[in-house]
N, C-alpha and C positions, 0 to 999 in steps of 0.2 A: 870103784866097782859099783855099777847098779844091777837090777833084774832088768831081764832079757824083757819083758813086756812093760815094765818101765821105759825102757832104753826107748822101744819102738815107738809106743805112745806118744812119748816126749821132741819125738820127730815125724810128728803126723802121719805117723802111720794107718793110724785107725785110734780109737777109744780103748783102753784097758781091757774092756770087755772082747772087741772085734781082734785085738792083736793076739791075746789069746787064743782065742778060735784059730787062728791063721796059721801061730807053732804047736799048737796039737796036729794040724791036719798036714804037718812037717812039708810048709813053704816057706821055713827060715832055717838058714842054715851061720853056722858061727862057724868060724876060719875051716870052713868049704863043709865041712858035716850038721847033718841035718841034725836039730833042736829044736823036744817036745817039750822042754820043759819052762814053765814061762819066769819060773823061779831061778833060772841061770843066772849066776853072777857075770856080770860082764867086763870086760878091764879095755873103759874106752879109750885109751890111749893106744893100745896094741891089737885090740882083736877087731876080723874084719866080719861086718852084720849084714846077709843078705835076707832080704824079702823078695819072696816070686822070682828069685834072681838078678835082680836090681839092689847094687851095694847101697846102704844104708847106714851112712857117717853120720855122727853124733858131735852135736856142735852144742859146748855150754851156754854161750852167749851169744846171739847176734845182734848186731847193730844196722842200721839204716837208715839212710839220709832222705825223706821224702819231701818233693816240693808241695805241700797239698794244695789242692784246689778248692774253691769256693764250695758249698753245697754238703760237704763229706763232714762229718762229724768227728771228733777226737774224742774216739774213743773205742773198749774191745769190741761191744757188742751193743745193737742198735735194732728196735722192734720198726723203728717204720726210715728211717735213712742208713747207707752206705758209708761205713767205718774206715778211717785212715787202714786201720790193720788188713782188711779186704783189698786194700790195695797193693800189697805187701805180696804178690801172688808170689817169688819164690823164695818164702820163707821154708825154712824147715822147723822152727818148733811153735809152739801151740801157745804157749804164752807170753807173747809179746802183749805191748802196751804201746802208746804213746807217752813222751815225756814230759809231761804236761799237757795245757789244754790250747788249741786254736778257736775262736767265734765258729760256728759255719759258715759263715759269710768270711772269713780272716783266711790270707791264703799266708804259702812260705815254708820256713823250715820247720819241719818237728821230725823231731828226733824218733825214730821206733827201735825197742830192746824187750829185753826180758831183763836187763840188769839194775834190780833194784837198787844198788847202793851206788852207782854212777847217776840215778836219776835223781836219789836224794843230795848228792853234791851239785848238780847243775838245779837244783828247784828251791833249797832250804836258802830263806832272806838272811842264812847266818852265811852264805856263803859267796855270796856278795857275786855271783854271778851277771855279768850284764846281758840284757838280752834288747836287741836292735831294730826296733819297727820302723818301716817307712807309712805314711800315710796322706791322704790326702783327707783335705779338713774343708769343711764349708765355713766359712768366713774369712777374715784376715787376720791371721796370726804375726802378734809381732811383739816386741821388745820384751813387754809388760805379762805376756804370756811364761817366754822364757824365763824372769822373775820369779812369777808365783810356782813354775814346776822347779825350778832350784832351790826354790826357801821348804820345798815340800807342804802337801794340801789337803782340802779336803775332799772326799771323791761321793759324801752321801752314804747314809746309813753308818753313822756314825765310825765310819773307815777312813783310813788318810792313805795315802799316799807317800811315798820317802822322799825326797830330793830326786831329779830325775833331771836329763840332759837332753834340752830340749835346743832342735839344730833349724833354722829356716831353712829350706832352701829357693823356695818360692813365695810370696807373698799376696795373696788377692783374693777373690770372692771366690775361689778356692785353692787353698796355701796346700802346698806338699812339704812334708817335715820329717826331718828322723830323730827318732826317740830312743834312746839311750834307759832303760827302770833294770833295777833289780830283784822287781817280786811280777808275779803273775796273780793277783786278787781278780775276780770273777771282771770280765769285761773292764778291764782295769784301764787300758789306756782311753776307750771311746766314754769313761766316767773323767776319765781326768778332764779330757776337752768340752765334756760337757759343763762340767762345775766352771768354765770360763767361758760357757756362752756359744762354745762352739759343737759343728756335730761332724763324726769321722764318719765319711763316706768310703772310703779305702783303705784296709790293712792288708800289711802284709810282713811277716817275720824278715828281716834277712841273718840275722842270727843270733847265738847263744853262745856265751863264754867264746872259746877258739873256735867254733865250731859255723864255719861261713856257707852259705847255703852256694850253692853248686850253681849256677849260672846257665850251666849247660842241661841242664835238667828242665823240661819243661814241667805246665803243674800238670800235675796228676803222676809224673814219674820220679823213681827212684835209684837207689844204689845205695851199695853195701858199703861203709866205711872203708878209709883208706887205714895202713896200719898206722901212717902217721899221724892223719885226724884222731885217732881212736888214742893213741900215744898222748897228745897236747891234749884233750880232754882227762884223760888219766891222771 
């Protein structure tokens, strides 16, 4: 049970302040009768909430698969660039996040929710999540590289690195490779390659824990979890 100007808020309706206004001036109506009062308990499971006549479902959690594109920022809110969130255009609540961080320049998967304790299972280094980059590298990566990212290293400013599964799949004055880590530390994979001399000209996520980035998505688009994605993550 929430309050009826909670309820709405929390489904972009308007701001606390604007939803209010809206059921005073009785343009919401709870299972079909009109409601002044913004203090109304609501019981979301069973009652039906219209705004201006437009049904208004309330959803606890949602989840979203975005492939993000180069340029867009991870994160809510942005004074001078364009936020993964903004791109989320049919979300219905208001606080969502990303689940973790992409470079701006880093494309791929990231996850968007509002559900905190699903984002501390896929991000905390206790919980041994893998997370799957491809990238292309200037230089030639080879043997001695995979060595040093398996013995785990140093990455600069007195930070290291874990053990990490490091995969060739091409090799030359610019190697393409996938990368296997289980933390996210700030620009963490373009510090590993650098500490060996080399410099990543291309990331790109392809995924997290179960969670496989969508093939069929170009960047910049999205989708809402499937229930059995959402299930293997769980």
């Amino acid at each position: 049970m929430i309050r009826l100007d909670k309820y709405l808020a929390d489904m972009g309706v308007g701001t606390r302040t604007e939803v209010k206004k809206l059921i005073r001036q009785g343009k919401v109506t709870v299972d079909g009768s009109i409601e002044k009062s913004p203090e109304r308990k609501i019981d979301i499971s069973h009652q039906k909430v219209c705004c201006m006549g437009e049904a208004v479902s309330y959803e606890t959690h949602e989840y979203y698969m975005l492939n993000k594109p180069a340029g867009v920022v991870s994160a809510t809110t942005d004074r001078q660039d364009k936020t993964v969130v903004e791109l989320i255009s049919s979300k219905k609540r208001r606080d969502l996040f990303p689940v973790g961080r992409l470079d701006k320049d880093t494309e791929g998967l990231l996850l968007i929710t509002n559900d905190g304790e699903l984002a501390y299972r896929l991000l905390s280094p206790k919980k041994h999540v893998d997370k799957v980059y491809y990238a292309k590298v200037q230089g030639i990566v080879d043997e001695s590289d995979q060595e040093i990212f398996a013995e785990g290293m140093s990455i600069g400013n007195g930070e290291t690195a874990l053990p990490s599964k490091l995969e060739i799949l091409h090799s030359g004055e610019i190697s393409e490779i996938r990368l296997t880590i289980q933390e996210g530390k700030f620009h963490q994979v373009k510090r590993m390659f650098h500490a060996v001399g080399k410099e990543v000209i291309y990331l790109k996520r392809l995924s997290m824990g179960t969670l496989l980035l969508d093939e069929t998505l170009k960047s910049g688009e999205y989708r809402a979890l499937t229930k059995e994605e959402l299930k293997r993550l769980c």
